[in-house]
N, C-alpha and C positions, 0 to 999 in steps of 0.2 A: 547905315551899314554897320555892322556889327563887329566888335574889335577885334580881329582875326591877326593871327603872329605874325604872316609874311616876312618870316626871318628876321624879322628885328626883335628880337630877344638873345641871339646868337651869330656868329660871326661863323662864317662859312670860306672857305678854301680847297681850292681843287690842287689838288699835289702830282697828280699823274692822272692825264686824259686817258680814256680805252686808249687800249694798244695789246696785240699779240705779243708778250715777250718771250713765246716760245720756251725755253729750258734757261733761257738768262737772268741769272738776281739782277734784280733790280732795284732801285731807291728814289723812293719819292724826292721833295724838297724837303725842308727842315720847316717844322713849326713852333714859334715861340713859344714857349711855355709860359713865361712870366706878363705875354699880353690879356691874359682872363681874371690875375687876380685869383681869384678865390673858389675859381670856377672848374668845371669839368674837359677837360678835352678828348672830345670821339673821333675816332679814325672809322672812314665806312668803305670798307675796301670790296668793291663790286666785281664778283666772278662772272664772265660769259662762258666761253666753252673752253670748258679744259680737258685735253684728249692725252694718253699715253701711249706706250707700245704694249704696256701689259700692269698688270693689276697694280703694279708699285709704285707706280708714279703717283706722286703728290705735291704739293705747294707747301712751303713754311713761309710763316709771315709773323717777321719778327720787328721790333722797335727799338732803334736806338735812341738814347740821349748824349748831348755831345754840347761842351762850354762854347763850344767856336760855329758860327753859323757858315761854314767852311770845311769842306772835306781834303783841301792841300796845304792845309798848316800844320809844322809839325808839332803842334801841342793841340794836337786833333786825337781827343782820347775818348773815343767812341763808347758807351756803356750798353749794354742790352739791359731792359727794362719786361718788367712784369705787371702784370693790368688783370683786369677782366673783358671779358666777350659773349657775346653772343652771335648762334648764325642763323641766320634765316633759314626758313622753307623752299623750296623749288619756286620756282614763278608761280605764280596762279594758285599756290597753296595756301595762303595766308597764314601760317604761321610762325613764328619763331622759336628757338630753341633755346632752352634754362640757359642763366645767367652760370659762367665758371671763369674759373681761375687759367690765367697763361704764364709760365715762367720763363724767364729771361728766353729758351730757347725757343720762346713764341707760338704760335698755334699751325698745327698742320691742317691743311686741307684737302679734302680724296678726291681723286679724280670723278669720282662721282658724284659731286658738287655744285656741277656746272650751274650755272644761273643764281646762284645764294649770294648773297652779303653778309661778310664778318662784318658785326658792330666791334671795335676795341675799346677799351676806355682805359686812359691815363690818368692818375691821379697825379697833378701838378704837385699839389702841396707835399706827394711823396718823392718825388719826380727830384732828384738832386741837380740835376743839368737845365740847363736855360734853353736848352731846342729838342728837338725830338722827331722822328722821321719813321719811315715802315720801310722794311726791306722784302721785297717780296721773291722767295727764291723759289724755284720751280726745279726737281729733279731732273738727273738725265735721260730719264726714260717720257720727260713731257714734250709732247708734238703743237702743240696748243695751247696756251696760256692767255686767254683777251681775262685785261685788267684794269680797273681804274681803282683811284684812291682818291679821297675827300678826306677835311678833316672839318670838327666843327668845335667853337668853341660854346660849350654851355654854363651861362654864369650862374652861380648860385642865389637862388632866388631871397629876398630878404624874407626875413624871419624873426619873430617877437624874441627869441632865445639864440644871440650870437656863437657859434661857438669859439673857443679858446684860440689865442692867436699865439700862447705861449706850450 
């Protein structure tokens, strides 16, 4: 047999199974950042049906960083972080959309969406906080929200030319 990935290159994490959260922000679990090392961390946040009352309803979906793997401590100082993403195609479309930039206020998503997956990517080594999580808020005009979120950790693969660790 032929030496196929089966995930053993990467470290995988389910943060929030589907669930309707309707017009409620929501938050995954925290992911370490300092268990990759040197490596990449993607968040792949799966849209099902997302329904509004009228054209303005949309999803933001942002990421915090945060010292304390703990959201009731009060030295719980939550950062909003900036990354890149891409989003997929409808189902059955096969393709994905150019690589861009999210700032701290995160990436929105339109109600007309339904069925895409945002890829995120964190860059750890820029990344100042030791956890890191997706907040996923839904407008008040959203009736529908099925969502899940995964994260995965992808380590940087070795190479003839290290780069700089200073």
């Amino acid at each position: 047999m032929p030496k196929l990935n089966m995930a053993e290159e990467y470290h995988f994490t389910n943060l929030l199974a589907p669930i309707d959260i309707v017009a409620t922000a929501t938050v995954t679990q925290y992911v370490k950042t300092t268990a990759i090392g040197a490596g990449q961390l993607e968040f792949e946040v799966q849209f099902g049906v997302i329904t509004s009352t009228d054209s303005t309803g949309e999803v933001v979906v942002t990421f915090v960083g945060n010292d304390v793997n703990d959201t009731t401590t009060s030295d719980n100082n939550e950062v909003a972080v900036a990354g890149y993403y891409r989003m997929s195609g409808a189902v059955a479309t096969d393709t994905m959309g150019a690589l861009a930039s999210f700032a701290a206020a995160g990436v929105t998503v339109a109600n007309t969406d339904d069925g895409k997956t945002l890829l995120a990517y964190v860059d750890p080594a820029v990344l100042q906080q030791k956890y890191v999580r997706a907040v996923v808020t839904p407008t008040a005009e959203t009736t529908v929200c099925i969502v899940g979120v995964n994260a995965r950790y992808v380590p940087r693969k070795a190479q003839a030319s290290q780069a700089s660790s200073s």
